[in-house]
PDB file with SEQRES, HELIX, SHEET and CRYST1 records, atoms N, CA, C and O in Angstrom:
SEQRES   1 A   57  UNK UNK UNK UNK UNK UNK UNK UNK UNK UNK UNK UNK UNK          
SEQRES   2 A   57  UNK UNK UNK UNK UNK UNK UNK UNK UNK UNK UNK UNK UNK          
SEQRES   3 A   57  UNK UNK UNK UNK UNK UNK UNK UNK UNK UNK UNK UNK UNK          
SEQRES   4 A   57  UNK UNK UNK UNK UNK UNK UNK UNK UNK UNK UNK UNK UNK          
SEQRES   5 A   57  UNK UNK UNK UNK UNK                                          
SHEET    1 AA1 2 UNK A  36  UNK A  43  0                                        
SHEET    2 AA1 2 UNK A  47  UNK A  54 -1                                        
CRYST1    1.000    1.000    1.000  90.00  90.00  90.00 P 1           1          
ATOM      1  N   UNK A   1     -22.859 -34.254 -50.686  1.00  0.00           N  
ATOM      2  CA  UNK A   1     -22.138 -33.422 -51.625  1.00  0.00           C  
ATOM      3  C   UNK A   1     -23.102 -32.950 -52.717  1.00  0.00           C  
ATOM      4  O   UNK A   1     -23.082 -31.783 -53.109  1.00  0.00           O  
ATOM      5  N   UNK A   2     -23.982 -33.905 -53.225  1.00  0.00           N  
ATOM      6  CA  UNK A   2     -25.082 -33.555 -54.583  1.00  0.00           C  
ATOM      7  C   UNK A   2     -25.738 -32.178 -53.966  1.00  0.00           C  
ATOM      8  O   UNK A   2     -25.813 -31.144 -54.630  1.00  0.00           O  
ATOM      9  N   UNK A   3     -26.268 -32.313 -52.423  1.00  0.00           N  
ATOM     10  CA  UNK A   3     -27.244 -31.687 -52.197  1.00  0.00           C  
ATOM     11  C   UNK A   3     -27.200 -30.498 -51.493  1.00  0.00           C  
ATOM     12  O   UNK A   3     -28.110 -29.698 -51.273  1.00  0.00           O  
ATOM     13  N   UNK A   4     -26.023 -30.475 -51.161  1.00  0.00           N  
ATOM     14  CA  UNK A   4     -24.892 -29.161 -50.637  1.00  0.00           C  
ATOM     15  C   UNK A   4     -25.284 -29.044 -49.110  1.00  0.00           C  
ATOM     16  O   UNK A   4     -25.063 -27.890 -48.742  1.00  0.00           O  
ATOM     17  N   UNK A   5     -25.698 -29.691 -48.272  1.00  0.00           N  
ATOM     18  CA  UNK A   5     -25.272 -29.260 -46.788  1.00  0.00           C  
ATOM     19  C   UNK A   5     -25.065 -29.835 -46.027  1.00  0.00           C  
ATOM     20  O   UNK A   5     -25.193 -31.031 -46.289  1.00  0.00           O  
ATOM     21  N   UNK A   6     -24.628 -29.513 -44.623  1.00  0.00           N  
ATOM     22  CA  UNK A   6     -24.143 -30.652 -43.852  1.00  0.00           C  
ATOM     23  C   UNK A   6     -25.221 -30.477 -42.535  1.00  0.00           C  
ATOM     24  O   UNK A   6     -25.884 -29.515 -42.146  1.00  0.00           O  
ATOM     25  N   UNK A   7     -25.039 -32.145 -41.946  1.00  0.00           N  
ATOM     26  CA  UNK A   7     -26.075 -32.427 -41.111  1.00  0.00           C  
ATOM     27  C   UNK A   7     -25.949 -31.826 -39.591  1.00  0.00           C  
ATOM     28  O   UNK A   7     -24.747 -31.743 -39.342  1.00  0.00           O  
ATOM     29  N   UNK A   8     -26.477 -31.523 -38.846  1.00  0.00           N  
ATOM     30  CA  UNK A   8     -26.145 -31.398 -37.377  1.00  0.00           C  
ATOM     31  C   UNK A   8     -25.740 -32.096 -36.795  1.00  0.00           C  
ATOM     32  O   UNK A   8     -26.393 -33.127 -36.957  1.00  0.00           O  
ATOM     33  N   UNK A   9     -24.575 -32.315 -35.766  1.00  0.00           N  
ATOM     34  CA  UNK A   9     -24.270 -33.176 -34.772  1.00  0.00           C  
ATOM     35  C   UNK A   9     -25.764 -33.380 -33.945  1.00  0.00           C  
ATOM     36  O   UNK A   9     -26.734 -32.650 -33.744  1.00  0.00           O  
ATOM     37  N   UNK A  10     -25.355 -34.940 -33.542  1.00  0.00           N  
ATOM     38  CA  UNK A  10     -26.704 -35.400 -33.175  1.00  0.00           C  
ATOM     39  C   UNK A  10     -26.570 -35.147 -31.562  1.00  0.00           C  
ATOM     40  O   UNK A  10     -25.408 -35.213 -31.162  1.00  0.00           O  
ATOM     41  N   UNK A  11     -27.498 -34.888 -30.634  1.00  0.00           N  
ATOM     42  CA  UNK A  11     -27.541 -34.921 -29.435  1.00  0.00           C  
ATOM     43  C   UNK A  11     -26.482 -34.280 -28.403  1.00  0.00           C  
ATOM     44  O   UNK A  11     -25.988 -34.791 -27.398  1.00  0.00           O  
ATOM     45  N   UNK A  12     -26.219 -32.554 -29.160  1.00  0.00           N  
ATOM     46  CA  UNK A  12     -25.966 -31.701 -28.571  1.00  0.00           C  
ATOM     47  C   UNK A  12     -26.652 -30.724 -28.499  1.00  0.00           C  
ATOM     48  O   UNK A  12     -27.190 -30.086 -29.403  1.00  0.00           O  
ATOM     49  N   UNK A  13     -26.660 -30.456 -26.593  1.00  0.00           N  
ATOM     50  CA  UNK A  13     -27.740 -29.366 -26.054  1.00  0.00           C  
ATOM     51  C   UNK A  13     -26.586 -28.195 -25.665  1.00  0.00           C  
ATOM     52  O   UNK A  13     -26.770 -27.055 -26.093  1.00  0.00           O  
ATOM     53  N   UNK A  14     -25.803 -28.390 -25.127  1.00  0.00           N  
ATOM     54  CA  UNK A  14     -24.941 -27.435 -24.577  1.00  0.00           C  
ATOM     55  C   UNK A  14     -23.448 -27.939 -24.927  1.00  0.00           C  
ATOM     56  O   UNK A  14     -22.782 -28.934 -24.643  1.00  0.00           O  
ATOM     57  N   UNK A  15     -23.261 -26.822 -25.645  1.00  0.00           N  
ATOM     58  CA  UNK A  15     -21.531 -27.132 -26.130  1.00  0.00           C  
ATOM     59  C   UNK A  15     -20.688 -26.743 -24.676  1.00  0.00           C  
ATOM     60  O   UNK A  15     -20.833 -25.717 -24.011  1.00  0.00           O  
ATOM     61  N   UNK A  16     -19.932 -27.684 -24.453  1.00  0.00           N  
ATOM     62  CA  UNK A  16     -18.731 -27.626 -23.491  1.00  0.00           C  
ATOM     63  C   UNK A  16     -17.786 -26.511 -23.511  1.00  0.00           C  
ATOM     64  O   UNK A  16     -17.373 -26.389 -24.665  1.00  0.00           O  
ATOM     65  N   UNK A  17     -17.390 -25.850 -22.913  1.00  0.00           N  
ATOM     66  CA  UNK A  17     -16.545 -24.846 -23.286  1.00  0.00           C  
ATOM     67  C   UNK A  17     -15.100 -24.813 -23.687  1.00  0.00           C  
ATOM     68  O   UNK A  17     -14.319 -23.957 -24.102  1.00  0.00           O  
ATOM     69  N   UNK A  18     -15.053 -26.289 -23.353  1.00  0.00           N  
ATOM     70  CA  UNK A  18     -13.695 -27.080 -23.857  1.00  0.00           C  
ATOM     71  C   UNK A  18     -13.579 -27.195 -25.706  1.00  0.00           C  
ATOM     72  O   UNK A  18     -12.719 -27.337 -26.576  1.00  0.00           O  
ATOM     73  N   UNK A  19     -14.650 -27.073 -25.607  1.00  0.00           N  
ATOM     74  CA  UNK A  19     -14.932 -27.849 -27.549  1.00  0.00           C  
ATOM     75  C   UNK A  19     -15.191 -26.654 -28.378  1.00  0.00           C  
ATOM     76  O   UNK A  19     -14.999 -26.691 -29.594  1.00  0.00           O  
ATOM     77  N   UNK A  20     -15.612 -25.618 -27.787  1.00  0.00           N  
ATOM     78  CA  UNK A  20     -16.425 -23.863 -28.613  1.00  0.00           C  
ATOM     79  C   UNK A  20     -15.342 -23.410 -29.447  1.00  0.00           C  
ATOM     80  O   UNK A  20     -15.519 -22.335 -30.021  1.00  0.00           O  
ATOM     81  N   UNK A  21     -14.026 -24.150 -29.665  1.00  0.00           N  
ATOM     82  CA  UNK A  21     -13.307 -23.116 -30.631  1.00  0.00           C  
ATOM     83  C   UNK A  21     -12.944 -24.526 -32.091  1.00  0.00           C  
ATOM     84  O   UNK A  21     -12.111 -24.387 -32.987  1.00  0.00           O  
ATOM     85  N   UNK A  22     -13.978 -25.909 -31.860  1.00  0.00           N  
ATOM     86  CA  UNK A  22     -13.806 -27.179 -32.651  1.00  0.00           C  
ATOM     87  C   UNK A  22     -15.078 -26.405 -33.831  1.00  0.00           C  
ATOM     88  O   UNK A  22     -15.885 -25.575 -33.412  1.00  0.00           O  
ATOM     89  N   UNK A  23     -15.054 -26.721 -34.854  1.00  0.00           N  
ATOM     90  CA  UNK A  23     -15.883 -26.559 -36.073  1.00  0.00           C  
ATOM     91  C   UNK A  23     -16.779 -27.658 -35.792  1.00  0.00           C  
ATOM     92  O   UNK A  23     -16.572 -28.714 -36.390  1.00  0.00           O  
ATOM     93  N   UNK A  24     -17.840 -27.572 -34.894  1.00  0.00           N  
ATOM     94  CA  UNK A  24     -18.271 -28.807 -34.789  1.00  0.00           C  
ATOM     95  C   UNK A  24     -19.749 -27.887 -34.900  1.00  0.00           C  
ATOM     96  O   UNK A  24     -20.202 -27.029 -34.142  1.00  0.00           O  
ATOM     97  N   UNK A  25     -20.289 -28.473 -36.207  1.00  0.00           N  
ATOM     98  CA  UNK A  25     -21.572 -28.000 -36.482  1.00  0.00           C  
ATOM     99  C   UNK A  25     -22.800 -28.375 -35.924  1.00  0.00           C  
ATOM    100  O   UNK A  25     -23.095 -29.564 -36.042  1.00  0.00           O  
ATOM    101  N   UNK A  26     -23.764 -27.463 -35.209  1.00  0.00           N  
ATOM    102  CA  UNK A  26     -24.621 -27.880 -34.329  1.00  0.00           C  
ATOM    103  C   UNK A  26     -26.285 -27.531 -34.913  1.00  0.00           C  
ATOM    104  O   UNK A  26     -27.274 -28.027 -34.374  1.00  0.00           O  
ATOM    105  N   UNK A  27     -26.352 -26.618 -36.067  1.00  0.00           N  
ATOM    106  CA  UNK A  27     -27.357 -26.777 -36.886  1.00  0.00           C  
ATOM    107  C   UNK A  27     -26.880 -26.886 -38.007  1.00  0.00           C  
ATOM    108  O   UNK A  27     -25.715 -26.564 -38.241  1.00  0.00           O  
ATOM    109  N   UNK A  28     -27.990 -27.536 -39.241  1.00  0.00           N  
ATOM    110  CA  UNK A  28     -27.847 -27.957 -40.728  1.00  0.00           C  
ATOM    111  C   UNK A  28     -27.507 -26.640 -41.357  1.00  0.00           C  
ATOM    112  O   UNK A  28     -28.236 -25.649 -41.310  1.00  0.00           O  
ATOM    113  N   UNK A  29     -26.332 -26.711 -41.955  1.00  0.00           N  
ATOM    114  CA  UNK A  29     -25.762 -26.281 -42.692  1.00  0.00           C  
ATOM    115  C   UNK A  29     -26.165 -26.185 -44.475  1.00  0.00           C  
ATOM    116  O   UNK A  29     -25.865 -27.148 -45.181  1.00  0.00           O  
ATOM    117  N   UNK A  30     -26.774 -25.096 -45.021  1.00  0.00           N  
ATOM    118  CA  UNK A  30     -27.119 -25.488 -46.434  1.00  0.00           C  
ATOM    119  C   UNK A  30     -26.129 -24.664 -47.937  1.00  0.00           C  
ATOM    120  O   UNK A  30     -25.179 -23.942 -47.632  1.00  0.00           O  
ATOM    121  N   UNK A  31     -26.317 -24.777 -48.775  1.00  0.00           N  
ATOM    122  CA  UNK A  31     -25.766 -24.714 -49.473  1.00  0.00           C  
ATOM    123  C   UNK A  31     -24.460 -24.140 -49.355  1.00  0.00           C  
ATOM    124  O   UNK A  31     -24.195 -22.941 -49.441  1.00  0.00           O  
ATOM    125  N   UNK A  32     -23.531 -25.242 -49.120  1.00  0.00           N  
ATOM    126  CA  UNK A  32     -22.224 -25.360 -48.840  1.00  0.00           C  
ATOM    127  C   UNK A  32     -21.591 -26.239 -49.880  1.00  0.00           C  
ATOM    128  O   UNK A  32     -22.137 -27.282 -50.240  1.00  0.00           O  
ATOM    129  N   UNK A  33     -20.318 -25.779 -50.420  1.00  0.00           N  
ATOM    130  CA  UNK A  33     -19.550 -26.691 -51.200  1.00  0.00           C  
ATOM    131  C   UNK A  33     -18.319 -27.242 -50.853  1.00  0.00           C  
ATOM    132  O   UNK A  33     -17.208 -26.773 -50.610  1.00  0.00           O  
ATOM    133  N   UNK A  34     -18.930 -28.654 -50.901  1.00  0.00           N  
ATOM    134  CA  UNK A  34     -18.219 -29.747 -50.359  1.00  0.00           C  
ATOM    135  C   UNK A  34     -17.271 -30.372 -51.482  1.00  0.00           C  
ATOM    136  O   UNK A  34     -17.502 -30.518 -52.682  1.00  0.00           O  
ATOM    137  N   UNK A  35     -16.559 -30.577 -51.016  1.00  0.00           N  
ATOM    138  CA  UNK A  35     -15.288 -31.594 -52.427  1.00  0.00           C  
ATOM    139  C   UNK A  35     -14.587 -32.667 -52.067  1.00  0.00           C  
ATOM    140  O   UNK A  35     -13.777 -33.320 -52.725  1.00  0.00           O  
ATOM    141  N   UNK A  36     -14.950 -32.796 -50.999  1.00  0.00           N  
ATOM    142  CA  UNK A  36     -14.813 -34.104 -49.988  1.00  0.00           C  
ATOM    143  C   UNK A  36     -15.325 -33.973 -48.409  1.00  0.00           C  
ATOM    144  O   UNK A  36     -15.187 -33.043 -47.615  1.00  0.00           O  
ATOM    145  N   UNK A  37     -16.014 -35.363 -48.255  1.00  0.00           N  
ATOM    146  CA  UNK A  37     -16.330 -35.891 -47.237  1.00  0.00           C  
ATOM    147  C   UNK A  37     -15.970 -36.909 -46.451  1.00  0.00           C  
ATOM    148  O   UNK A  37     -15.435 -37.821 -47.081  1.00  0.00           O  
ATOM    149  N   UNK A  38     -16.067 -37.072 -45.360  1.00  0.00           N  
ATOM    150  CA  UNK A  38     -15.880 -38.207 -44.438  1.00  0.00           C  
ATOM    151  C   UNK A  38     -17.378 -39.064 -43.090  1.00  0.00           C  
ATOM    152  O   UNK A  38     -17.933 -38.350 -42.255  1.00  0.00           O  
ATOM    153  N   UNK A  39     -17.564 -39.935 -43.172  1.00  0.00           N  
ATOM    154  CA  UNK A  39     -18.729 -40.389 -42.466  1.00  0.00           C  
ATOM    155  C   UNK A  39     -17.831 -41.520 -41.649  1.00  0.00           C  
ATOM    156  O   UNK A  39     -17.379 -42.416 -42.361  1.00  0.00           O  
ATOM    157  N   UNK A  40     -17.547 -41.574 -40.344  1.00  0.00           N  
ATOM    158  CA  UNK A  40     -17.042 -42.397 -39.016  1.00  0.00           C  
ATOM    159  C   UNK A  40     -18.708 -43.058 -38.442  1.00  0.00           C  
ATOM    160  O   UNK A  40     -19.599 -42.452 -37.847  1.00  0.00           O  
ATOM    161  N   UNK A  41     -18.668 -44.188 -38.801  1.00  0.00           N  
ATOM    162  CA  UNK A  41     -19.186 -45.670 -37.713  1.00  0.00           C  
ATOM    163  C   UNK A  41     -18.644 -46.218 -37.086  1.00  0.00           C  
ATOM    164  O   UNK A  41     -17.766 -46.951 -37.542  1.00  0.00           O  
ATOM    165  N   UNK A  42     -18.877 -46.148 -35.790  1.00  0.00           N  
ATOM    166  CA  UNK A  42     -18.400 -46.901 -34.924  1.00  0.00           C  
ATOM    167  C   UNK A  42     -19.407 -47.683 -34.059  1.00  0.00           C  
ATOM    168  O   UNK A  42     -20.160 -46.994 -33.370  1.00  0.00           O  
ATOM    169  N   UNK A  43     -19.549 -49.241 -33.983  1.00  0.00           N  
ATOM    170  CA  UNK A  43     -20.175 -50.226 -33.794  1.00  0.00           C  
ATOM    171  C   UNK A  43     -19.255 -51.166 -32.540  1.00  0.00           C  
ATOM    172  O   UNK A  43     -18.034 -51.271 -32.429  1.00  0.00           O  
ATOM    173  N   UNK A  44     -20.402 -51.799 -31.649  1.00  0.00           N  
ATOM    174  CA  UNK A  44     -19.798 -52.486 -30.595  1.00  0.00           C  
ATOM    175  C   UNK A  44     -18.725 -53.643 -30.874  1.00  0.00           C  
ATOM    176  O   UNK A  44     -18.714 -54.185 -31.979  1.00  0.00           O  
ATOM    177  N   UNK A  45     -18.019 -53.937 -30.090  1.00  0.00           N  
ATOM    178  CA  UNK A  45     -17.400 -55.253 -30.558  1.00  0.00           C  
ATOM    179  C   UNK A  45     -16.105 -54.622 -31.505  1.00  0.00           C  
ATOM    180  O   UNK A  45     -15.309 -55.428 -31.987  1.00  0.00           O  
ATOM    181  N   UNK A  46     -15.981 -53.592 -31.675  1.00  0.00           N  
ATOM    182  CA  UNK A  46     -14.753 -52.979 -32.678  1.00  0.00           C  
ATOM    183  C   UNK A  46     -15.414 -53.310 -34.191  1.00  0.00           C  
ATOM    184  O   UNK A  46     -14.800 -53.867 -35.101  1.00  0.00           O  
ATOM    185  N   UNK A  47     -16.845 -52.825 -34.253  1.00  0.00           N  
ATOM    186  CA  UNK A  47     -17.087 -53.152 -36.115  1.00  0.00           C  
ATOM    187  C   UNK A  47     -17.239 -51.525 -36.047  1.00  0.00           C  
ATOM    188  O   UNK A  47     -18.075 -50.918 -35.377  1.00  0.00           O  
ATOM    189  N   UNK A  48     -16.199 -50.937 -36.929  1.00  0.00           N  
ATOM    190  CA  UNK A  48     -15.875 -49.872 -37.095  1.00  0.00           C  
ATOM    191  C   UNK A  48     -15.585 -49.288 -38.671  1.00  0.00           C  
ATOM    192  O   UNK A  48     -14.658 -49.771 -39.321  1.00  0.00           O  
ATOM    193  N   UNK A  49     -16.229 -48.484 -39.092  1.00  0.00           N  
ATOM    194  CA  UNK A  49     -15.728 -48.195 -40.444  1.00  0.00           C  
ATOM    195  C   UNK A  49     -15.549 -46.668 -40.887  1.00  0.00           C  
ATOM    196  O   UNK A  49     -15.998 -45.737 -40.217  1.00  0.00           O  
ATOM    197  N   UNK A  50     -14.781 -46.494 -42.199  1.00  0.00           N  
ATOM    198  CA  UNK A  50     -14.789 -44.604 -42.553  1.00  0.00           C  
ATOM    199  C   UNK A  50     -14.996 -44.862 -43.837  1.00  0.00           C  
ATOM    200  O   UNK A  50     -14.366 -45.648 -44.544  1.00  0.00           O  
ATOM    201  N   UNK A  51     -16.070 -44.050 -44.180  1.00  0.00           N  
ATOM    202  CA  UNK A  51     -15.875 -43.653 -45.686  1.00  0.00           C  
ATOM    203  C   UNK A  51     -15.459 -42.664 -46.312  1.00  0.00           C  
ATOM    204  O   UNK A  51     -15.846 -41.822 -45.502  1.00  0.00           O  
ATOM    205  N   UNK A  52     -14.807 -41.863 -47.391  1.00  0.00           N  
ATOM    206  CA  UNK A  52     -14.045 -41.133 -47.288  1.00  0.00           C  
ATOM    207  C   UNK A  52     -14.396 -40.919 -49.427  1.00  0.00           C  
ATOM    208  O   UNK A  52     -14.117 -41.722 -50.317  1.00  0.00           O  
ATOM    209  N   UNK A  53     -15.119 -39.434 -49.541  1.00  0.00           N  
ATOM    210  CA  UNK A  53     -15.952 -39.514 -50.826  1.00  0.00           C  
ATOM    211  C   UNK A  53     -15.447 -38.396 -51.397  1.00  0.00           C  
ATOM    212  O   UNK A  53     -15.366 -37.362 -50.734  1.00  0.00           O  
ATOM    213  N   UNK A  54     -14.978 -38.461 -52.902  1.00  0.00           N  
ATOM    214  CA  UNK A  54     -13.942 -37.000 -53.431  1.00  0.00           C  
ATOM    215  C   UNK A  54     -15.067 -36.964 -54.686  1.00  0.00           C  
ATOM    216  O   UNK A  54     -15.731 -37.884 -55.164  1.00  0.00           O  
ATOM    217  N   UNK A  55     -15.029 -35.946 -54.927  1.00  0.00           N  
ATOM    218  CA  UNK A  55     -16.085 -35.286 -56.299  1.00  0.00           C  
ATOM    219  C   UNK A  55     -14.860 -35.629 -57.149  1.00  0.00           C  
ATOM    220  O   UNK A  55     -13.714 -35.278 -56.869  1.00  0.00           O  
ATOM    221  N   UNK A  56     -15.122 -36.156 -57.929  1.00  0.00           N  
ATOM    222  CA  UNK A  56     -14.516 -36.242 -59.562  1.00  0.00           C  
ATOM    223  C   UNK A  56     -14.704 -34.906 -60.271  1.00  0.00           C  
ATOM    224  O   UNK A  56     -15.833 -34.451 -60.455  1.00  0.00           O  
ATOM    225  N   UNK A  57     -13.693 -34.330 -60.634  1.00  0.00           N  
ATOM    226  CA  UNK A  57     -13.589 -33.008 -61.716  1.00  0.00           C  
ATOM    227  C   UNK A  57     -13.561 -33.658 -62.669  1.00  0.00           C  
ATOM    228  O   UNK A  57     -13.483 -33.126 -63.777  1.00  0.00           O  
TER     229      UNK A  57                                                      
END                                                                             
């Protein structure tokens, strides 16, 4: 959010043609304004977490 852009999905070569109408960003995105975010981990064994980050006005 400080730094205004968003990252590329990792380890896509060819978008599916099933997925081409999903907002699913495939290069870095820069100065974009963000006012909330979300970051999904997902870890073996079900260690799973979301963080979920709002700009304070």
């Amino acid at each position: 959010m400080k730094n205004k852009f968003i990252s590329a999905s990792a380890n896509i070569e060819k978008m599916d043609e099933k997925a081409k109408n999903f907002p699913i960003v495939t290069k870095v995105e820069k100065n974009v304004e963000l006012n909330c975010v979300m970051s999904n981990s997902f870890g073996f064994g079900g260690t799973n977490a979301t963080l979920v980050f709002s700009e304070v006005s």
